[in-house]
Residue, then its C-alpha position, 0 to 999 in steps of 0.5 A: x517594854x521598850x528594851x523588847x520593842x527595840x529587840x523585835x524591831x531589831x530581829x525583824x529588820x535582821x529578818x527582813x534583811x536576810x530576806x532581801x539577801x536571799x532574794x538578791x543571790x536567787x536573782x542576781x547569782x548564777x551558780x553556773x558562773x562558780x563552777x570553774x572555781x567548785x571544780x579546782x577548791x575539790x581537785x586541790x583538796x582531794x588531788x582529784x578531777x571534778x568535772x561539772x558536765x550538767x547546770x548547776x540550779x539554785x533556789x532559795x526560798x523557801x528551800x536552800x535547793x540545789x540541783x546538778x546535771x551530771x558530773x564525775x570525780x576522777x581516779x586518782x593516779x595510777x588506777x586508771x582513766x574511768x571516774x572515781x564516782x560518777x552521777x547523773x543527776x542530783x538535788x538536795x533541798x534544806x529549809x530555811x526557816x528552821x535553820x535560823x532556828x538551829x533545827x535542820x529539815x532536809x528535803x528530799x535527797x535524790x541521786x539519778x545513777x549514782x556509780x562509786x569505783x573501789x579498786x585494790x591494784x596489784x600491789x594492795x593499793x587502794x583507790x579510796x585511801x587518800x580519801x578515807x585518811x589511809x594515807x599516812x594522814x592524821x585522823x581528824x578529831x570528830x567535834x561534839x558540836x552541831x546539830x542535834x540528832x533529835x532536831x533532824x528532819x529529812x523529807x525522803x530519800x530517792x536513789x535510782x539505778x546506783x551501782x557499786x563496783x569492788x574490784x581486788x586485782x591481787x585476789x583477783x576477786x570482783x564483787x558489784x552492786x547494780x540496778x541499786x534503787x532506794x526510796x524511803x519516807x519523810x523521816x522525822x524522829x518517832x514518826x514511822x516511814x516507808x523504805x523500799x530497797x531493789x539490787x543485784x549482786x554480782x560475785x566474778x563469774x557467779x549468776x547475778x542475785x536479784x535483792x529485794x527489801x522492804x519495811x516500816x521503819x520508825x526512828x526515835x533519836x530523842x529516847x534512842x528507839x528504833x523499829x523495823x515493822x513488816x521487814x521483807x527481804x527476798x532474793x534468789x541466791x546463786x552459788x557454786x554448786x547450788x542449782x541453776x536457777x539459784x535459790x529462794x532465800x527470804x526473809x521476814x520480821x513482824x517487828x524488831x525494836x531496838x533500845x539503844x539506851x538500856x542495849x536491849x532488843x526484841x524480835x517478834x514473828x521472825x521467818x526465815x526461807x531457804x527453798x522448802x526450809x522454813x524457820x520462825x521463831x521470836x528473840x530478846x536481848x540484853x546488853x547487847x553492846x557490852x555483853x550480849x545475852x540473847x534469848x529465845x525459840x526456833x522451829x523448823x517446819x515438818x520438811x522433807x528432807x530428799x527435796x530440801x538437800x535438792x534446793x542446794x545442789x546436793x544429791x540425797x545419798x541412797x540409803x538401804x531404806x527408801x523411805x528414810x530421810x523423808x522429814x524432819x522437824x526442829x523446834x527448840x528455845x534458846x540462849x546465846x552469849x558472845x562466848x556460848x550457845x544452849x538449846x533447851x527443850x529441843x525436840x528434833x525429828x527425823x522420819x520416826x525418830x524424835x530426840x529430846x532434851x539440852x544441848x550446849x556449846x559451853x564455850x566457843x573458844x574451846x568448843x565444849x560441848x554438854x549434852x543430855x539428851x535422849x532418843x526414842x527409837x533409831x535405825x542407824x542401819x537403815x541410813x547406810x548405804x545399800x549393800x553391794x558385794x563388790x564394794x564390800x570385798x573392795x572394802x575389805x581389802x581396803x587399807x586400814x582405817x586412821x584412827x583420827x587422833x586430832x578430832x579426838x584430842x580437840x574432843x571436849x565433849x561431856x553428857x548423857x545419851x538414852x535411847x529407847x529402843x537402837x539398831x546398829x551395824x545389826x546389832x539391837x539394843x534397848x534401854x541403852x544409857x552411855x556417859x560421855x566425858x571427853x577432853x585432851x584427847x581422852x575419851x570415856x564412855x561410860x557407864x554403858x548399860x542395855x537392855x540386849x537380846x532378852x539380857x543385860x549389858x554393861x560396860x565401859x570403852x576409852x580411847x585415849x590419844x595423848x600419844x599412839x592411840x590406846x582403847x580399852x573395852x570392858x564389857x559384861x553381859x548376862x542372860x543373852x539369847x546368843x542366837x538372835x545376837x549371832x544372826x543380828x551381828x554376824x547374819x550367822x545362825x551356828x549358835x543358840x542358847x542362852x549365857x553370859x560373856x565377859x570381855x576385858x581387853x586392850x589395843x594401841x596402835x595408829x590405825x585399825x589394823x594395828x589396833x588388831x594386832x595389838x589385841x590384848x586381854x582376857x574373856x570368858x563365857x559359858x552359854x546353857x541349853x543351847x546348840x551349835x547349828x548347821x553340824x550334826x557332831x554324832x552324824x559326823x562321827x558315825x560317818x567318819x566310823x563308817x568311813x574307816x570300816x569301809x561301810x557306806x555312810x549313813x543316812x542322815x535322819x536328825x536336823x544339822x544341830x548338836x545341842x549342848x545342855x553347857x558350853x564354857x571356856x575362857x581365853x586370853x588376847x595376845x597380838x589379836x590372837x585369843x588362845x583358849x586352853x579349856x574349852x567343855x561342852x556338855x551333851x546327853x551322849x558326848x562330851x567335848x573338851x578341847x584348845x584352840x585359837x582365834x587369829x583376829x587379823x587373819x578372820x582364821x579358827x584352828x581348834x582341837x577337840x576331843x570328843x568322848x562317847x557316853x552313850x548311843x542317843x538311839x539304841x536301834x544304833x546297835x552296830x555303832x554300840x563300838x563307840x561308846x567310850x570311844x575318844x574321837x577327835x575332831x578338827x575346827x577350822x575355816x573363818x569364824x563367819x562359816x567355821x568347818x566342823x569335821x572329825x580328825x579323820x587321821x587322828x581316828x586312824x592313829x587311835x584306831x591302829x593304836x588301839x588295835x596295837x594295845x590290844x594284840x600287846x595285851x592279848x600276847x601278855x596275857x597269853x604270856x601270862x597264862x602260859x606261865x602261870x599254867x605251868x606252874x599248876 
């Protein structure tokens, strides 16, 4: 018992002591007197001018507070004459007590005008290098002593009007911070305290951007869990091509808890605002500083599209339809590692389409990309621009279109793709299904099948581009309603029916018009019940009878169409030029045999057909009775969007004369003949 008596005799008189000293410096020590010795300790250690402009104010009990009127730290040389920092007002507050005690309660920090100066010179030198240990100085060793972080107690924080200037005179780059406030809280561990955050950003000659942000924030040091609750970030963000008045972007989290123990995190009610753009959604993570996994959900609010590309400065692009890019809507749950990303249960929207399903970047480094994903209905067209004749002649005397060789072999891309019901280029599909597998600049689609036209598609199309860019296309369709494809693809009504083609074929070259010309391959076809519309064949022939016999033409009573009961042939690719040797068609009074080509490149058709007259298809047509087993042959040209159908005018005239010649021969033959025989009776 009396060891303790002693002991507390001996603390309290230690105690008392140390209250005697503190109250001597408060009346007896002027800081005032020590600033000339402050300014030259802080020029010997930094090689700085310290200049101390305001009185320096101490008190002591029962805080250690200090209090300094304006001071600057100067440049060091070679950046200048203005002040490295400057500040015109300070005042840092620690209790006492607590400090003998091994604990640290810090007051309130306030700092009235802060300003800080970073300048890269031209010569990549920067002002705050001596000062950060870049020059050539050792680091110095952090010590693992001292207060603990759990015993920290700060009374508030206060900071007014503070700028930050970063002036890169190399890049010639200046980027500032103004008008920066801060004031938070009494910050104890576990305790939750307010902080309200205002500044400007300043970026060269670029609009200032106004900031503003506030939370809840709760800071456990002892089980190393923080929280953000209600955090709000709001600014108006200006930019090179953005509009005038900038941007609104803001920012909202309901609350965001941060385990820095078990490196896990989650995010609750997360609101993003860009103009009219909304996105929310919620996310978790693990590992989040050794191997990071997050997870979970996005959305985009119903958005309307047109005004949204307005809120950043772009112009929406005028489309063949006014109403498409109306809206759009995005929703989809997520999970992202350091090295890949995945959406899961996507469901995107656009005006009235909705695409569904996965999609994945695999990995970043290598960019692979895995998909399966399927779309209920779309009209590519409808998104093209408006048709314009001069711009579509221009077009097609434009250069030829590059075949985009690095893109293809930095591809790395492999899914499925299902579309309901698809428009493209005029053409329509349904049920359609294409593979896709591609990486190190070869690219496979396949299988390709549809539903087109009342038929069925199948098919296969690579494009390889390890070297000069090779394509390979093999297509088979069956049970087609050649008419409605015609019209869809080529706004061409010349050929109904119903049938099936076959196309396998092979190009390489550079661009499109090599490609073109090095068409090579093989195709066939055969369509049944049908009939080439706009050309009334039988009219044609009488016409060109008429015309040889010096009779007036005959009246046109018949629709422009010559129906045929089967149309085949088949056809090779050589140089983009399809050559077809075989050509029939099968009609109820002519029969069509015939060859020709198709020059690709040239838009250009030169066919030879030789037409042969079964029967009259009326007999009232007595005067054409002539015909009838007669061969006329008839001539194909023209462009295969508006191909000519005519007789061979002159190839009429030589069967005419000839037969005329074979007759005469074989009348004086016969004659001969007669006379010869006749003389023998």
């Amino acid at each position: 018992m009396r060891i303790a008596k002693i002991l507390a005799y001996a603390i309290a008189g230690v105690v008392a002591l140390f209250a005697l000293l503190l109250i001597g410096v408060w009346l007896f020590v002027d800081p005032n007197d020590y600033k000339a010795d402050i300014e030259r300790v802080v020029e010997q250690q930094t090689h700085r001018r310290l200049t101390l402009q305001g009185d320096l104010k101490l008190s002591v009990f029962p805080w250690l507070a200090l209090q300094m009127g304006p001071a600057q730290l100067g440049e060091r040389a070679g950046f200048g004459d203005e002040p490295f920092v400057a500040i015109k007002e300070a005042r840092l507050s620690v209790r006492l007590l607590p400090l003998l005690k091994g604990q640290v309660q810090v007051g309130s920090v306030r700092l009235i005008e802060p300003r800080i100066r970073l300048l890269t010179d031209r010569q990549g030198r920067r002002n705050w290098a001596d000062l950060a240990g870049e020059d050539n100085r050792a680091p110095t060793k952090s010590s693992d002593g001292g207060v603990a972080a759990t015993d920290v107690n700060l009374g508030g924080v206060e900071i007014r009007n503070g700028a930050l200037t970063l002036e890169d005179r190399q890049q010639r780059t200046r980027r500032a911070i103004r008008d920066f406030s801060l004031t938070t809280g009494a910050v104890a561990s576990g305790k939750p305290f307010d902080l309200q955050l205002s500044l400007v950003l300043e970026q060269d000659r670029q609009t200032p951007t106004p900031v503003q942000l506030s939370a809840k924030v709760t800071a456990d040091f002892e089980r190393a869990v923080h929280r953000l609750d209600d955090f709000r970030l709001d600014l108006q963000w200006h930019g090179e091509g953005l509009p005038k008045d900038g941007t609104p972007l803001a920012l909202r989290v309901k609350a965001l808890t941060v385990d820095m123990k078990k490196q896990s995190f989650g995010m609750q009610g997360l609101e993003v605002a860009a103009g009219r753009a909304k996105l929310s959604g919620d996310a978790e993570g693990k590992s989040i500083f050794d191997a990071p996994r997050l997870q979970g959900r996005l959305a985009l609010a119903p958005l309307a599209v047109r005004e949204a590309l307005r809120d950043f400065g772009v112009t929406p692009p005028k489309t063949r339809d006014e109403q498409a890019l109306k809206q759009a809507a995005f929703e989809a749950a997520f999970e992202a590692t350091s090295s890949s990303l995945a959406l899961s249960k996507m469901r995107m929207t656009l005006d009235d389409t909705t695409l569904s399903g996965n999609l994945a970047i695999a990995d970043f480094k290598t960019q692979a990309l895995r998909f399966d994903l399927n779309i209920d209905r779309i009209d590519f067209d409808r998104y093209l621009p408006p048709p314009d004749k001069q711009s579509e002649k221009k077009s097609a005397d434009s250069a030829p279109t590059p075949i985009p060789v690095d893109a293809v072999r930095a591809l790395n891309a492999r899914g499925d793709l299902r579309v309901g019901e698809a428009k493209f280029g005029g053409l329509r599909l349904s049920k359609l299904h294409v593979g896709v597998n591609a990486r190190d600049g070869d690219v496979k689609l396949q299988p390709t099948d549809a539903t087109l036209y009342g038929g069925q598609y199948r098919g296969a199309l690579g494009l390889n581009a390890v070297k000069t860019p090779r394509l390979t296309v093999e297509s088979h369709a069956s049970n087609i309603d050649f008419a409605s494809l015609f019209k869809d693809m080529f706004d061409s009504k010349r050929v109904s029916g119903r049938g099936d083609a076959n196309v396998n074929v092979t190009a390489v070259g550079a661009d499109t018009a090599a490609m073109m010309q090095a068409l090579n391959g093989a195709l066939d076809f055969r369509v049944l019940n049908g009939a080439f519309e706009g050309t009334d064949l039988w009219y044609e022939i009488r016409r060109a009878r008429a015309l040889l016999n010096r009779e007036a033409p005959p009246a046109r009573t018949e629709a422009e169409r010559t129906p045929f009961t089967e149309c085949k042939g088949t056809g090779v690719f050589a140089n983009g030029v399809l050559t077809n040797n075989d050509l029939t068609a099968s009609m109820q009074f002519l029969k069509v045999t015939g060859q020709g080509a198709v020059d690709l490149p040239k838009n250009a058709i030169d066919y030879r057909l030789m037409t042969t007259v079964l029967r009259i298809p009326n007999d009232s047509e007595q005067a054409n009775a002539d015909l009838v087993d007669a061969q006329i042959p008839v001539r194909v040209t023209g462009s295969l969007s508006d191909p000519k159908v005519r007789p061979d005018v002159g190839g009429m005239v030589k069967a005419a004369v000839k037969k005329k010649a074979e007759e005469k021969l074989r009348d004086t033959v016969q004659k001969k003949l007669r006379g010869i025989f006749g003389g023998q009776q």
